[in-house]
N, C-alpha and C positions, 0 to 999 in steps of 0.2 A: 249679302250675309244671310246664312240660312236662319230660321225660326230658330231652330234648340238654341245657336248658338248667340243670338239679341237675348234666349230666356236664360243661358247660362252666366252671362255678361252682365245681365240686370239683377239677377241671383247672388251673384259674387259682390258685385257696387253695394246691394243692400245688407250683405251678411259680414261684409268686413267692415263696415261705417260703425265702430263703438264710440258709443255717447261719450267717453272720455275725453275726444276730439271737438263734440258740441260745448258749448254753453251747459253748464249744469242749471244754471237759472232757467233755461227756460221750459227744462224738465218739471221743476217746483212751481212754475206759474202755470205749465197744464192742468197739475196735479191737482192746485190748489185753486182753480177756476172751472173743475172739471166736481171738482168736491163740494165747491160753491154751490154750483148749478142742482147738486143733487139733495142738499139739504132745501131749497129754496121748491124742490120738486117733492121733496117728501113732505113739505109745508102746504103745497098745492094741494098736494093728494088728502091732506088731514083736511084741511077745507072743503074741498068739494066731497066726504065723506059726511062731513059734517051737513052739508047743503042738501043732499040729495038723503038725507039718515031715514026718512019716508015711505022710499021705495029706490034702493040702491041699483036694481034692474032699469031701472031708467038709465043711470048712466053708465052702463057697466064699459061701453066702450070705449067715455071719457078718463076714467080708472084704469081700466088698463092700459092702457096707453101712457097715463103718467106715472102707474107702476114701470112699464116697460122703459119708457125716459128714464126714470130713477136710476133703473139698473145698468143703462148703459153711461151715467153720469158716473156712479160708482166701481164700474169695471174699468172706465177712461183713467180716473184718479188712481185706479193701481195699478195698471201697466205704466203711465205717465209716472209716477213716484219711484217703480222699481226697475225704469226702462236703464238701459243696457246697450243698445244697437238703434240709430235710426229707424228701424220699421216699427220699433215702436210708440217711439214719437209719433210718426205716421200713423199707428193705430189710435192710439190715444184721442188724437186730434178728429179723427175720423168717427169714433164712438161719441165724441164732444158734438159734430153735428150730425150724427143719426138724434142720440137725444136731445136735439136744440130741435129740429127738425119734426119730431114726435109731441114733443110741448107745444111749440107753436100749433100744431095743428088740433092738438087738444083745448088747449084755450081756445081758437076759434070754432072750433065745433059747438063749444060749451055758449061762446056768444051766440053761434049762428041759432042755435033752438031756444035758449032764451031770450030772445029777441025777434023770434018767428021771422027768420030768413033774409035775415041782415046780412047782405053780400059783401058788402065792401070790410069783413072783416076776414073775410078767407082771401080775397084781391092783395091785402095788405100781409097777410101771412103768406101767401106766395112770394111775396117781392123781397120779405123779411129773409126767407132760405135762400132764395136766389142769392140776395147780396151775400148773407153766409157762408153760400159756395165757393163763392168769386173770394171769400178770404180765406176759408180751407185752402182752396186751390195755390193762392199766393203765398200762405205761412209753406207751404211743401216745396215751391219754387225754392222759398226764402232757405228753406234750412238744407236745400242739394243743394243751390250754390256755396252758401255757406261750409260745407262739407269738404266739397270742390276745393273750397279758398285754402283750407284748413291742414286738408290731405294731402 
C-alpha cells in the first residue's frame, strides 16, 4: 500500500470518528483533570514567585516553564471540553502530558539547585513521565479500540 494512501486512510479513521460515538464522560474527566492540573500549576507558579520575590532572575527558567505547563493544562481543558471528533480527545490528552511532563521537570530542577545537586530527584522524575507515557499511549489504544467497538 502506497504512503498517500496509509495517510489518506488514517485521515478519514480520524476525521470521521465524532465524539458522539464516544463516551461523553470521558470528555468531561480530561477537561476537568486537565483544568485541575492547571489551577494546581498556577498555585506552583504563585509559590515559587513568591520564593524567589528577591531576585526572580534566578529562576526565570523554573517560571517559565510552569507558566508554559499552565498553558498547555488550560488549552488541554478546552479542546477536551469543546471536543467533537477523536483527534481531539487525542489532543487533549497529549497537551495533559507535555504539561505533566514540563512540571515534573520544573519541580525537579527547583529541588535539584536547592539542594546542590540532588540526583535522584531528576532519576525519579524521569521514571515519573516514562510511566506517563506508557499511560498516554494506553488511554489512545483504549479509546481506537473503543471506537472500533462502537463504529
Amino acid at each position: 500500500m502506497s504512503e498517500e494512501k496509509k495517510q489518506s486512510l488514517f485521515s478519514s479513521f480520524i476525521n470521521t470518528m465524532n465524539i458522539s460515538d464516544l463516551d461523553r464522560h470521558v470528555c468531561e474527566v480530561i477537561s476537568r483533570r486537565n483544568l485541575t492540573l492547571a489551577g494546581f500549576t498556577l498555585t506552583a507558579l504563585s509559590i515559587m514567585i513568591g520564593f524567589f520575590k528577591s531576585d526572580l532572575s534566578e529562576a526565570i527558567v523554573i517560571l517559565q516553564g510552569l507558566f508554559f505547563s499552565m498553558l498547555m493544562f488550560f488549552l488541554g481543558s478546552q479542546i477536551g471540553h469543546e471536543a467533537e471528533r477523536l483527534w481531539h480527545i487525542l489532543l487533549s490528552d497529549l497537551l495533559q502530558y507535555i504539561g505533566t511532563s514540563v512540571l515534573i521537570a520544573c519541580f525537579s530542577l527547583f529541588v535539584y539547585e536547592r539542594l546542590g545537586g540532588f540526583f535522584l530527584f531528576f532519576v525519579g522524575g524521569i521514571i515519573v513521565i516514562i510511566i506517563y507515557l506508557i499511560k498516554a499511549i494506553s488511554n489512545i489504544i483504549v479509546l481506537v479500540k473503543s471506537q472500533k467497538r462502537n463504529g
